[in-house]
N, C-alpha and C positions, 0 to 999 in steps of 0.2 A: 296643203289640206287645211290649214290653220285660219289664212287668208279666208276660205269660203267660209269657214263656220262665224267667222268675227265679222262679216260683209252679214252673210245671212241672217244670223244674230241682232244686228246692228236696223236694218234696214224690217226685219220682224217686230222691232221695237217700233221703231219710226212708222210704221203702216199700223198698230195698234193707236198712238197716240194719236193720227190722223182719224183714226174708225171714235176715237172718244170724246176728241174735236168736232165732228160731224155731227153727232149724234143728235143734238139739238137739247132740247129739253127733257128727253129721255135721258136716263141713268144706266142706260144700254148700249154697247156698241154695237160702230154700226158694221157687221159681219163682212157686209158685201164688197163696201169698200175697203175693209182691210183685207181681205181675200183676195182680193183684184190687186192693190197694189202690192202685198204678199207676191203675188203670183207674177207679175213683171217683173220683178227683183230675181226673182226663181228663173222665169224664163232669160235673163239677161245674164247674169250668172252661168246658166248652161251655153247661152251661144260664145259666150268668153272662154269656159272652157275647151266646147268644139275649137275655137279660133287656136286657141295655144298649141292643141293636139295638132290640127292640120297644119300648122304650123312647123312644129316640129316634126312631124311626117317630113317633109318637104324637104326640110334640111339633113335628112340621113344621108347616110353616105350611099352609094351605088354596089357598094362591095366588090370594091377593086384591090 
């Protein structure tokens, strides 16, 4: 559980610094691209964890 929050955490950070890099000469960030690359991180994160789950599905035993 530890791993997601310091990935999410990490990569929340990284997509803000990008939104304040963007922003041009505005003193605002820019929402949308941090939002968006926010939200790839999020979505990659969940198909990682589906992959672990089905993963280890797979590998149960049969119950013999």
């Amino acid at each position: 559980m530890t791993r997601i929050v310091v990935s999410l955490t990490f990569f929340g950070i990284l997509a803000v610094v990008v939104g304040i890099l963007t922003s041009g000469d505005d003193q605002d960030i820019d929402w949308a691209i941090t939002g968006g690359l926010f939200g790839i991180a999020l979505a990659g994160e969940g198909v990682r964890q589906w992959l672990r789950r089905s993963r280890a599905k797979s590998r149960e035993s049969s119950g013999i």
